[in-house]
C-alpha positions in Angstrom: -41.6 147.5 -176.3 -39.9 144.2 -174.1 -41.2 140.9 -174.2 -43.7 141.3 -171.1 -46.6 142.3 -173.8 -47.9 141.8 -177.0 -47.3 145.0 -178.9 -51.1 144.6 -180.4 -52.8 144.7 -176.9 -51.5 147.5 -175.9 -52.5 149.4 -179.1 -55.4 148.0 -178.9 -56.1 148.7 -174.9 -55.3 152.5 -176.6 -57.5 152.4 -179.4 -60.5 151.6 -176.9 -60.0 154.0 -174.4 -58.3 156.4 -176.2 -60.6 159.7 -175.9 -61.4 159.0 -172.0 -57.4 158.8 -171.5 -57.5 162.5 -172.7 -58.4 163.6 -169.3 -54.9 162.5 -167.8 -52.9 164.7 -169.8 -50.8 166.8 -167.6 -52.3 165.1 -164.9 -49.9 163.1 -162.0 -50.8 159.5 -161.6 -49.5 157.6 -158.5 -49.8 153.9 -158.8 -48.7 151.2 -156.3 -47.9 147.5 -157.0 -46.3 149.1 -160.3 -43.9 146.0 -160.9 -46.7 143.2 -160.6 -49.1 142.0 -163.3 -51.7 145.0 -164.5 -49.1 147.7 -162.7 -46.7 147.0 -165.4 -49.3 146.9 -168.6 -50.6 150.7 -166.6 -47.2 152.0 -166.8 -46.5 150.2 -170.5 -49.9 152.3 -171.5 -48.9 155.8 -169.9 -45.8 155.5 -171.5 -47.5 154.7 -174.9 -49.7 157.3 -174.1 -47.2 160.0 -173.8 -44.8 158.9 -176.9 -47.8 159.4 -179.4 -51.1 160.3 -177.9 -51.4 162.8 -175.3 -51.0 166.7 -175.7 -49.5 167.2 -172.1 -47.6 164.2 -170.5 -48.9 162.4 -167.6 -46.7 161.8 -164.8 -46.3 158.5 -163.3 -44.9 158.1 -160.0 -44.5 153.8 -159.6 -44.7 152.4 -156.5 -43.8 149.2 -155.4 -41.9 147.1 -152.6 -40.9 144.1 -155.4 -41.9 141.3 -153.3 -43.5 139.0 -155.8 -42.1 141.2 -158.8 -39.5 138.0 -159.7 -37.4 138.8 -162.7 -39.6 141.6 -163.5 -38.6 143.9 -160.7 -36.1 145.2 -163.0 -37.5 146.5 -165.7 -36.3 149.5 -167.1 -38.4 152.2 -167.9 -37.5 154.5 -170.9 -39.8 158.0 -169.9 -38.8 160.6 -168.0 -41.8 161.1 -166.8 -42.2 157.9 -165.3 -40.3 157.8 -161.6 -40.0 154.4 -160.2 -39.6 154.3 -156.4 -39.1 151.0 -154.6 -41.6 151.6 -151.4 -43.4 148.9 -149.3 -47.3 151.1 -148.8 -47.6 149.5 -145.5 -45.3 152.5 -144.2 -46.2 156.1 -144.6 -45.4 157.5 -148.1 -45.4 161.4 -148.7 -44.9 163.1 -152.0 -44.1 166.9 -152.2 -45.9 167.8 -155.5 -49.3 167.3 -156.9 -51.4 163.8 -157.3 -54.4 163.9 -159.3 -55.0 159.7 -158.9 -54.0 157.4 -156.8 -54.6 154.1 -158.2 -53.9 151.4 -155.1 -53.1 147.8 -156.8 -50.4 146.8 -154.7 -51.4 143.4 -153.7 -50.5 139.8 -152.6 -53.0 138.3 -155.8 -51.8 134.4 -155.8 -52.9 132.1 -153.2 -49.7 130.2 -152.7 -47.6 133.5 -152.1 -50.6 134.8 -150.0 -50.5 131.3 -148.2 -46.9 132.4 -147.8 -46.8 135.8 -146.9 -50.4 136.0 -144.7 -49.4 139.0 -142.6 -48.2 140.8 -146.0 -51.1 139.9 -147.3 -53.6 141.7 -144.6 -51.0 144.5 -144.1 -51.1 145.8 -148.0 -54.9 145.7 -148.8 -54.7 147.0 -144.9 -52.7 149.4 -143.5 -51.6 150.4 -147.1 -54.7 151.2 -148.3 -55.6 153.5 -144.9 -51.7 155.2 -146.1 -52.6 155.3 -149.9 -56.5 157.2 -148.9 -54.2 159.7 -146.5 -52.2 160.4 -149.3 -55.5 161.0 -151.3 -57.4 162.5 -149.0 -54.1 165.3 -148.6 -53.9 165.8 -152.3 -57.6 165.3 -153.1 -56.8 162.8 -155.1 -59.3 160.5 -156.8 -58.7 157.1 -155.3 -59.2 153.5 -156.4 -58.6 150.5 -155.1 -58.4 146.9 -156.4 -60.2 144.7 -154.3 -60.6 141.1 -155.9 -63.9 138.8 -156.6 -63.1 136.5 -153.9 -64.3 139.1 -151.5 -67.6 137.2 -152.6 -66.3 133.9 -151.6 -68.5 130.9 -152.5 -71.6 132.3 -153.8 -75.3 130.6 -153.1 -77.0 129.7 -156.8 -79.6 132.3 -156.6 -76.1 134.7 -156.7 -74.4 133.2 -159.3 -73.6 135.9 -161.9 -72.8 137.4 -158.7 -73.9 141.4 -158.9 -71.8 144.1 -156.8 -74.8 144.2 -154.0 -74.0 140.5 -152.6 -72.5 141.0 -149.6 -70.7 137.5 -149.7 -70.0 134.2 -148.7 -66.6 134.0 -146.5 -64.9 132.5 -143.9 -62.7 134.7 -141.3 -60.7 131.4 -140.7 -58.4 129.9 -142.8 -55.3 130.1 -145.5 -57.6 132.5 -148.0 -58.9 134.9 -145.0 -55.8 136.9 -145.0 -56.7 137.8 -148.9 -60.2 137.8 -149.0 -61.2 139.2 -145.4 -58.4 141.8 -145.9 -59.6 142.9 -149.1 -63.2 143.7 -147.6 -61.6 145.4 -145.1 -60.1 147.5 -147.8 -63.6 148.3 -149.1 -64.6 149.1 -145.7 -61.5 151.8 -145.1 -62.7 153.7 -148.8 -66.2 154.0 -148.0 -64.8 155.2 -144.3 -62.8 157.8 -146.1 -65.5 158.9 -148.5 -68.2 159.5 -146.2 -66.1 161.3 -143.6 -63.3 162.7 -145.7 -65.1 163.3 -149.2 -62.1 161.3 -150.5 -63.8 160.3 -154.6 -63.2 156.1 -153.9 -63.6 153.4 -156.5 -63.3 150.1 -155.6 -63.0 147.3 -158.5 -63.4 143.6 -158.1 -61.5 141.8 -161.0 -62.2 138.5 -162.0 -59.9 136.6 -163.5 -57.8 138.5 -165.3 -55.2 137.1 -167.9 -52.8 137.3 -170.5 -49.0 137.9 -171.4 -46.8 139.1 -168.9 -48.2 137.1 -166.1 -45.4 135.2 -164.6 -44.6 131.6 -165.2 -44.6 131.1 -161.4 -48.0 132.6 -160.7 -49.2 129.7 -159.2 -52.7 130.1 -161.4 -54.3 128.0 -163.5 -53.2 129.5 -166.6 -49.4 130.3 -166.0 -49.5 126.3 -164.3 -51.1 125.0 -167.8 -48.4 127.3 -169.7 -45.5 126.2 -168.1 -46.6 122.2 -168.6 -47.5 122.4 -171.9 -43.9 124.0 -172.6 -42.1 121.5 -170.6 -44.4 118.7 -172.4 -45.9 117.1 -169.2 -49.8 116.5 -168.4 -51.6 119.2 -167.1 -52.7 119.1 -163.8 -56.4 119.9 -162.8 -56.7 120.2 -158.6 -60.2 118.8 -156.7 -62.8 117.7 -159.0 -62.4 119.8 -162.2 -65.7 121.3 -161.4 -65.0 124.5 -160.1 -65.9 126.9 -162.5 -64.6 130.5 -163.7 -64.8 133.0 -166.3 -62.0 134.5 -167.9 -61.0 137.9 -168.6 -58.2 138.3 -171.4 -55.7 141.5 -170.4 -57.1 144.4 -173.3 -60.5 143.8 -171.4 -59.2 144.2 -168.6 -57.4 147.2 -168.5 -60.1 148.7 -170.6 -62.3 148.3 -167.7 -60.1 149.4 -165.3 -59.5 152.8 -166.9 -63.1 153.4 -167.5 -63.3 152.8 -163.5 -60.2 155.3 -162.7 -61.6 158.0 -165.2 -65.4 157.3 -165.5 -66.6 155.7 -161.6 -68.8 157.7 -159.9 -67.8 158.4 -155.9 -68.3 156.0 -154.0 -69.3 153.1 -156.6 -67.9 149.8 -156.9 -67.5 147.9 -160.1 -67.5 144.4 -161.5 -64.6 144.3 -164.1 -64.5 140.6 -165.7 -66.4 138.7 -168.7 -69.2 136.9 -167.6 -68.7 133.8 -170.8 -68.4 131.4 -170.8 -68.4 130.1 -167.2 -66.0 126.9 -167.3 -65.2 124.1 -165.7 -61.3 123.2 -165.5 -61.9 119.9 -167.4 -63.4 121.8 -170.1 -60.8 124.6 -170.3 -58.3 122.1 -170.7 -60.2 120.8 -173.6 -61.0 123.8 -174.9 -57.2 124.3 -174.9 -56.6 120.7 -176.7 -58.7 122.7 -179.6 -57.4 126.3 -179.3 -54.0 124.8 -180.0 -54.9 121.8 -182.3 -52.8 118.8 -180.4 -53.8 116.7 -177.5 -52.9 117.5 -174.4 -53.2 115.4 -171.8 -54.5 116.0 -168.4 -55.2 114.4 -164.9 -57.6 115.1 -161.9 -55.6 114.9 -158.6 -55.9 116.3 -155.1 -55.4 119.9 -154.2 -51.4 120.0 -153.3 -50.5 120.7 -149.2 -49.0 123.8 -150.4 -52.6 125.4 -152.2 -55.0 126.6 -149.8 -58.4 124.7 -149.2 -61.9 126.5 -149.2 -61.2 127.4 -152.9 -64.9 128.7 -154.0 -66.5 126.3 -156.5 -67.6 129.2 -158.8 -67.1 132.7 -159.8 -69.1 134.1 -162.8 -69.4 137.9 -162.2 -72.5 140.0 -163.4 -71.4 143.7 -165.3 -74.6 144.9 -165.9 -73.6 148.1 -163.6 -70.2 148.8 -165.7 -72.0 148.0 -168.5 -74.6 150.5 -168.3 -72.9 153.1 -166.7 -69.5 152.9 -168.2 -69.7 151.7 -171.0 -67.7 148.3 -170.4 -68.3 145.5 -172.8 -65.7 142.6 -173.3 -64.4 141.9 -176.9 -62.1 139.1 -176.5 -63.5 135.3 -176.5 -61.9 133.4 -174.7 -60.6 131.0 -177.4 -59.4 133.8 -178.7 -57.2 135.0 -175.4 -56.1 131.6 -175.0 -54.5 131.4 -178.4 -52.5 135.0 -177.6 -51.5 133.9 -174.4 -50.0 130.6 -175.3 -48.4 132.2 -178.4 -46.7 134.7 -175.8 -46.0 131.5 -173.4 -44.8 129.2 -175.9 -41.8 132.1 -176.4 -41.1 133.5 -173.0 -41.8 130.2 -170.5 -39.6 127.8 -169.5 -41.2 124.9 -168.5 -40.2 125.1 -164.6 -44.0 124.4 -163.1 
């Protein structure tokens, strides 16, 4: 196993979803955005997965067109059952065999590279979500797509945990539109292809996801504080510190998302996140200070010209339906997560930010 994980998570991603992951042997997987953040821990799994676990391999066709891939868009991958094709989903894609899932998480995620590439940004959660749900809909494929929790924008209080039936708070003007109104026109397109097509959709909202492997120029919170701490400099905490967010560690994560991919009913979309603790940015960089027993210091300054504006003040999600009906339940704290993911940092960052 490389440097991109800890070799703990994944076992432990394994251990927890072990008997549902049953149901891929033999099975062919297509995934898009294969190079980026949770694509590479998926294809780190099915690998795993076939080494030790399953009685049939799965076969992994990896998609992806490597634009924010940085120095991970050449990672080999030792399994011959796992075919790597560089491919940017906004143009057609056909495959001559079988697909049993497509799971769509191709995506422009950051909001400085989606301030930088806007019409990349609409075009993938766009146009190659409509050419990933042909490709499903042709090999009745069960689909799922990876929408995002800013589809919700800037919930009211009254929404706040926000559950999967608020229809949102967001503008169609401004540097986050092309992610967040793009997105929702994602969902739009699978519920389009379910209800005319039959096409079995999932559509997941993360929020907040985290952990090794995420690059050190992510331009998020974590990966910024990372990258400081390495290079010794203050941390720096945009707008008023106030904004609020919960935190999902990465063996959390991808549990949820497989029990989404294997376990989501038709048509269903799913919170996948960990509602606690909701906190501020001043306070997660003091819970930080503890997590890692030295003081840190940080400062309070304006958002930079290059982040966009409109940033929601908070995002706490409710996963009462994934909860119930999958099973979902978060393990890791957060102090917990942090300490993992500034071990991994503290080995693998530079200090560039």
């Amino acid at each position: 196993m490389n440097e991109f994980f800890i070799k703990s998570d994944i076992s432990e991603i394994i251990n927890r979803t072990q008997s549902i992951c049953q149901e891929i042997s033999g099975k062919t997987i297509l995934i898009t955005g294969a190079r980026g953040f949770l694509g590479r821990y998926f294809i780190e799994i099915f690998k795993q997965l076939n080494d030790k676990h399953l009685a049939s391999p799965v076969h992994v066709v990896a998609v992806d067109n490597l634009i924010t891939s940085g120095k991970y868009a050449e990672q080999s991958i030792d399994d011959s059952n796992i075919r790597f094709i560089e491919h940017d989903v906004i143009k057609p894609f056909s495959f001559d065999k079988e697909v049993h899932y497509v799971i769509h998480a191709a995506g422009i995620a950051s909001p400085q590279y989606y301030q930088k590439y806007p019409l990349e940004t609409l075009d993938v959660a766009i146009t190659g979500t409509k050419n990933m749900l042909q490709l499903a809909k042709q090999k009745n494929a069960k689909f799922t797509f990876f929408s995002s929790s800013e589809i919700y924008g800037n919930p009211d209080l009254k929404n706040i945990p926000t559950k999967e039936e608020y229809w949102g708070n967001v503008s169609s003007l401004g540097p986050r539109a092309c992610y967040d109104e793009s997105k929702r026109v994602g969902e739009t397109l699978c519920y389009i292809f379910n209800q005319q097509f039959g096409v079995k959709t999932n559509i997941v909202r993360p929020f907040n996801f985290y952990g090794p492997g995420m690059q050190e120029k992510d331009y998020r919170v974590l990966p910024n504080f990372a990258s400081r701490i390495k290079a010794k400099r203050p941390l720096k905490i945009y707008g008023r510190g106030d904004q609020t967010r919960t935190f999902c560690y990465i063996t959390d994560a991808l549990t949820g998302l497989l029990q989404v991919i294997l376990r989501g009913a038709p048509n269903e979309v799913y919170n996948i996140g960990n509602p606690e603790p909701e906190i501020s940015m001043t306070h997660l960089a003091e819970m930080i200070n503890k997590v890692l027993d030295y003081k840190i210091p940080y400062e309070v300054i304006d958002y930079p010209d290059n982040y966009p504006s409109n940033e929601p003040n908070r995002r706490c999600p409710d996963i009462q339906k994934a909860q119930k009906y999958l099973g979902y339940n978060p393990q890791v704290k957060l102090e917990d997560g942090l300490k993992r993911f500034f071990s991994w940092t503290d080995s693998n960052y530079i200090g560039e930010q």
